[in-house]
VOMAR-611609 format. One line per 5 residues: their letters; for each residue x, y, z of C-alpha. Coordinates in steps of 0.5 Angstrom, whole numbers, always signed. Example, Ala and Ser with C-alpha at 12.3 -4.5 7.8 and 13.67 -1.06 7.14 Angstrom:
2
AS) +25 -9 +16; +27 -2 +14 $
//
This chain:
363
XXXXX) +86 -415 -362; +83 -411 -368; +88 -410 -374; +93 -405 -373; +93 -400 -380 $
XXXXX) +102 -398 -379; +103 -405 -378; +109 -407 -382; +106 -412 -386; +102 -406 -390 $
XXXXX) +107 -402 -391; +109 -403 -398; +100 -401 -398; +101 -394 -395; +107 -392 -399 $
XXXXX) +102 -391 -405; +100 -385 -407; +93 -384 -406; +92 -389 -401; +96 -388 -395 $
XXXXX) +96 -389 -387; +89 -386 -388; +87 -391 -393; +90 -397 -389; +85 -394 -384 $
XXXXX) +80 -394 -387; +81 -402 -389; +82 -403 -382; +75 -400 -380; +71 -403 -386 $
XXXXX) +67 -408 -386; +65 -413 -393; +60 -418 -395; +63 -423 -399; +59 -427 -403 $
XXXXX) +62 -435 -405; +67 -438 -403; +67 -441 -410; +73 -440 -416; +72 -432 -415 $
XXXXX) +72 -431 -407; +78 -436 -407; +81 -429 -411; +78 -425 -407; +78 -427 -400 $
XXXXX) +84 -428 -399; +86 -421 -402; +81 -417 -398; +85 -421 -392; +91 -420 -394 $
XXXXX) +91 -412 -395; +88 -410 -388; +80 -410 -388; +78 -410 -381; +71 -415 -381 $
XXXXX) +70 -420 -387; +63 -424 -387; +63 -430 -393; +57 -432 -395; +55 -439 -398 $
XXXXX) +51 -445 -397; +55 -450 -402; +60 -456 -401; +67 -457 -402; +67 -462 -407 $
XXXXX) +74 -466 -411; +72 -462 -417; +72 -455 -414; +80 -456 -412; +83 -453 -419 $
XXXXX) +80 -447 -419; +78 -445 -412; +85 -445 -408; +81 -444 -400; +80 -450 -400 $
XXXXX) +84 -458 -401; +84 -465 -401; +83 -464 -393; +77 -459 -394; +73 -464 -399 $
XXXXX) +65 -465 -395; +66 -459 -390; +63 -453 -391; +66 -448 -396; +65 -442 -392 $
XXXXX) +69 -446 -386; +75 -447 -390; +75 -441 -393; +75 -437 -386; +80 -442 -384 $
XXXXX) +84 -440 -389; +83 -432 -388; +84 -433 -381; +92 -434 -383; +93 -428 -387 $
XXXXX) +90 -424 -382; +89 -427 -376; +87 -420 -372; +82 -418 -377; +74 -421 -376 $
XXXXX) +72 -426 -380; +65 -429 -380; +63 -435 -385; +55 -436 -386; +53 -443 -389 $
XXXXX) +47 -440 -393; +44 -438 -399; +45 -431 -400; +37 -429 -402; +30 -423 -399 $
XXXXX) +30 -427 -394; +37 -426 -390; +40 -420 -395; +38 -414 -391; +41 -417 -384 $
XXXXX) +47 -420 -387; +48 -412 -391; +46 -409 -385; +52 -405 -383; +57 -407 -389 $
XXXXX) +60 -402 -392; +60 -405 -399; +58 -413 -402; +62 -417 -407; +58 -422 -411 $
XXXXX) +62 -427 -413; +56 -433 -414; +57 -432 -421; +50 -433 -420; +45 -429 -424 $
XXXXX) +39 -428 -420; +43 -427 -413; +47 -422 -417; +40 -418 -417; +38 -419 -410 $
XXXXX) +45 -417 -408; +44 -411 -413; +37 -409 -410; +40 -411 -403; +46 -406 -403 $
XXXXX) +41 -400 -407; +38 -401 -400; +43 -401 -396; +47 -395 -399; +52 -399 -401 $
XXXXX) +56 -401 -407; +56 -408 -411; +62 -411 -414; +61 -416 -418; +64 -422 -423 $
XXXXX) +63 -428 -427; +67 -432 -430; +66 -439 -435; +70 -442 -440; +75 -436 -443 $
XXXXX) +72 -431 -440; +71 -426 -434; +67 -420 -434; +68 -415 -427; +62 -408 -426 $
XXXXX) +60 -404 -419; +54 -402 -419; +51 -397 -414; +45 -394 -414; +47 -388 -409 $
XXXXX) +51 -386 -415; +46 -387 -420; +48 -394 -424; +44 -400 -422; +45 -408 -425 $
XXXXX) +39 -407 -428; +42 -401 -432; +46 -406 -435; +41 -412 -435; +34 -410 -434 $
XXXXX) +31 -416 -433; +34 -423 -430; +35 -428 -437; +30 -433 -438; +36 -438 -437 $
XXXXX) +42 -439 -432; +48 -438 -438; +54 -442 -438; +56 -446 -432; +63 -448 -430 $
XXXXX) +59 -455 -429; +57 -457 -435; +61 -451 -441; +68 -452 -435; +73 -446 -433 $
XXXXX) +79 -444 -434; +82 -443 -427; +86 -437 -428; +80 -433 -431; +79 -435 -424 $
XXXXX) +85 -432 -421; +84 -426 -426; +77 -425 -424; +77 -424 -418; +84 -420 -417 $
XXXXX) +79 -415 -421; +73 -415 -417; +78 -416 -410; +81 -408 -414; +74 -405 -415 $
XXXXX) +73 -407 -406; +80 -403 -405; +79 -398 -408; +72 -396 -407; +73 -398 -399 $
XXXXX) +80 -393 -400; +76 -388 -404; +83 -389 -410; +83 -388 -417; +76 -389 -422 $
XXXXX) +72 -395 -420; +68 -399 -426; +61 -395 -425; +57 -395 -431; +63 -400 -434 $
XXXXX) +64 -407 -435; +71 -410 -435; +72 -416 -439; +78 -421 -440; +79 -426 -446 $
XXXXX) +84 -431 -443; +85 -434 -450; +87 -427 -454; +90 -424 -447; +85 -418 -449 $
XXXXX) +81 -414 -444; +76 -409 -447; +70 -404 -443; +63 -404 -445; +60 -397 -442 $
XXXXX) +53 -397 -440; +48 -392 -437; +42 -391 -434; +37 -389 -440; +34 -382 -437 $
XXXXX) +43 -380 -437; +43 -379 -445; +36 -375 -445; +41 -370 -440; +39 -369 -432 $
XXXXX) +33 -370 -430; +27 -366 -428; +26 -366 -420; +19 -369 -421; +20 -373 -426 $
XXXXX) +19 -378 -423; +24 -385 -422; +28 -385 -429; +26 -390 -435; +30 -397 -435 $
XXXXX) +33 -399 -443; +27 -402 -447; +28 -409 -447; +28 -413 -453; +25 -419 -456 $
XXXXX) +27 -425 -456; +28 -430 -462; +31 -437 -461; +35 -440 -466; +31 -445 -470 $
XXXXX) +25 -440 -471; +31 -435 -473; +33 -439 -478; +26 -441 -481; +27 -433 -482 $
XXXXX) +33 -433 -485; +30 -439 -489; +23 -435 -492; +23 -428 -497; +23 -422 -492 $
XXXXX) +30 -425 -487; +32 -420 -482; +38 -416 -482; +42 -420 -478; +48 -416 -474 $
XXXXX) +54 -418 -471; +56 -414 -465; +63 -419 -462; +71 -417 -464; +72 -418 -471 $
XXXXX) +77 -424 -468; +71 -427 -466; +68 -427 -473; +74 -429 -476; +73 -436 -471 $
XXXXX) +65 -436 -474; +59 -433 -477; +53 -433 -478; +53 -432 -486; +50 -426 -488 $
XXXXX) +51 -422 -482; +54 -415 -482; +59 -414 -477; +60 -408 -473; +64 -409 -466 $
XXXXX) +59 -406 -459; +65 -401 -458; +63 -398 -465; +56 -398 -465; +54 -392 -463 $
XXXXX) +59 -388 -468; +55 -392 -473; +48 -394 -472; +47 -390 -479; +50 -395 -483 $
XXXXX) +44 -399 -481; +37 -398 -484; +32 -396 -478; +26 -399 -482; +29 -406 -482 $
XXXXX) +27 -412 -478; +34 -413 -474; +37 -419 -470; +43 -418 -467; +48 -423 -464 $
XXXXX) +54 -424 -461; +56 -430 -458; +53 -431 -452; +47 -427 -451; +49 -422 -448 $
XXXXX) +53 -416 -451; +46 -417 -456; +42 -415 -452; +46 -408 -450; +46 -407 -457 $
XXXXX) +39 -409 -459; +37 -404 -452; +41 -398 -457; +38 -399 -462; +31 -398 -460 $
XXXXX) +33 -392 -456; +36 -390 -463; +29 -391 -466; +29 -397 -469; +23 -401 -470 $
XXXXX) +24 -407 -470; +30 -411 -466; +31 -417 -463; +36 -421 -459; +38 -428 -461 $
XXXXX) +37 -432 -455; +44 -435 -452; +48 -432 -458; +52 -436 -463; +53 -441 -458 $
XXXXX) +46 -443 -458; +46 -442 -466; +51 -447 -467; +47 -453 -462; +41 -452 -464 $
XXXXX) +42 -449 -471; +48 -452 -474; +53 -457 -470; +58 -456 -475; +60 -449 -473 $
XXX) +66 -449 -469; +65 -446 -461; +70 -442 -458 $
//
């Protein structure tokens, strides 16, 4: 039988404000796509279960494996060599035994991605993986639908929605997949928690756009720091918004210019020569407390709006942080700015530090 919205298990959900019988009701109709049966979805399913959402479809095409079972708590010992998908719908299915979950053992990708969205009403990206993550995107802007995504390595997690219908897309925020895959569980490790963390935050952004509650992280990334405990936001839009509303014929709205690339090894040969570039730190102070580039000029990505003129448009900038990624938000401002010359340091300090100088300490 199909879940019962004023069943007494949800009671303790109706009571909050701004969600109600209306809103349970809405989770018991709602049909959501899961993508990864992984670290992230073993936070998300079992969330998205437990509150009442009425059909769930768990997408993945991997392998329980021994050295998953730290952080991806669907699956155990006895679960190791099956399916992840078949766990993960096992485990599901005992905490919400009335509601509809389908596992599909594939790779989410072009050629499924239109049928398995067809009839969703929103689509959580848990691979923490890149290029799916922007099939998943272009998928869902298809569909009308949003896209919750997450990731998480190390020490950290990061958490956005994107949803084209309301005019932010992932691409807004990354206009072009990475020349690399980043940091990976396998080889840089996880802390099990970020996991946990994580994917309650992504598993929050579902409820809440599925039960129109509250203010969901469109055009903002959320992102968690387990050594420090800190959270922070990084706020993004798409480039035609700063200009004011566009005209009707003005055609589709301009993508941020992406900036170019230096690897470290060439960097440091710049910073060798007589014209070295500027180079711009854009992480928390705490982050250049731990370690720096010598030289570098601080100032935090939040702060960079406010003070783009402390930097000289005119001058050669690199801009780094410790992965690559804040940079290329920052490098993506200055050029909308003006600046001339910008440049992102490929992989961040992190890479600085292999390739460049293994004495530095890695966080």
């Amino acid at each position: 039988m199909p879940i019962d919205p004023d069943a007494p298990r949800f009671a303790r959900q109706r009571v909050l404000p701004g969600l109600g019988a209306d809103g349970q009701r809405r989770l018991a109709g709602a049909h959501v796509v899961v993508l990864g049966a992984g670290g992230l979805g073993s936070a998300v399913i079992p969330v998205l279960a437990a509150a009442g959402v009425g059909r769930l479809t768990l997408v993945d095409d991997d392998v329980v494996e021994p050295t998953n079972l730290h952080r991806q708590t669907l699956h155990h010992d006895a679960d190791v060599g099956r399916a992840k998908v078949d766990s993960a719908k096992d485990a599901a299915a005992l905490l919400a035994p009335d509601a509809v979950v389908r596992g599909v053992r594939a790779r989410f990708d072009e050629g499924n991605a239109d049928e398995l969205l067809a009839d969703a009403d929103l689509v959580v990206d848990g691979t923490d993986d890149i290029l799916t993550r922007y099939v998943a995107d272009a998928a869902a802007a298809r569909a009308g639908i949003p896209l919750v995504w997450g990731s998480a390595a190390r020490f950290s997690g990061q958490v956005g929605v994107s949803w084209e219908a309301r005019g932010v897309g992932y691409r807004d925020l990354f206009p072009e997949p990475p020349a690399d895959a980043g940091l990976s569980c396998e080889i840089d490790g996880i802390l099990p928690s970020v996991c946990t963390v994580t994917g309650g935050l992504m598993s929050g952004e579902a409820l809440k756009l599925l039960t129109d509650l509250g203010d969901p992280l469109l055009g903002r990334v959320a992102v968690y720091d387990a050594l420090t405990g800190r959270t922070r936001e990084i706020a993004y839009a798409r480039a035609s918004d700063a200009a004011g509303p566009a005209s009707a014929d003005a055609g589709p709205p301009a993508r941020p210019a992406t900036p170019a690339e230096v690897e470290p090894a060439a960097l440091a040969a710049e910073l060798r020569s007589d014209a070295p570039p500027l180079l711009l730190d854009v992480r928390e102070p705490w982050e250049a407390d731990l370690v720096a580039i010598a030289g570098s000029t601080l100032i935090p990505l939040h702060e960079l709006g406010a003070r783009t003129l402390e930097l000289d448009p005119e001058a050669s900038v690199v801009v780094y942080c410790h992965l690559g990624v804040r940079s290329r938000m920052a490098a993506e401002h200055l050029l909308a700015s003006g600046f001339a010359d910008v440049r992102n340091l490929a992989g961040g300090i992190d890479a600085w530090a292999l390739a460049v100088d293994p004495g530095l300490a890695r966080y």
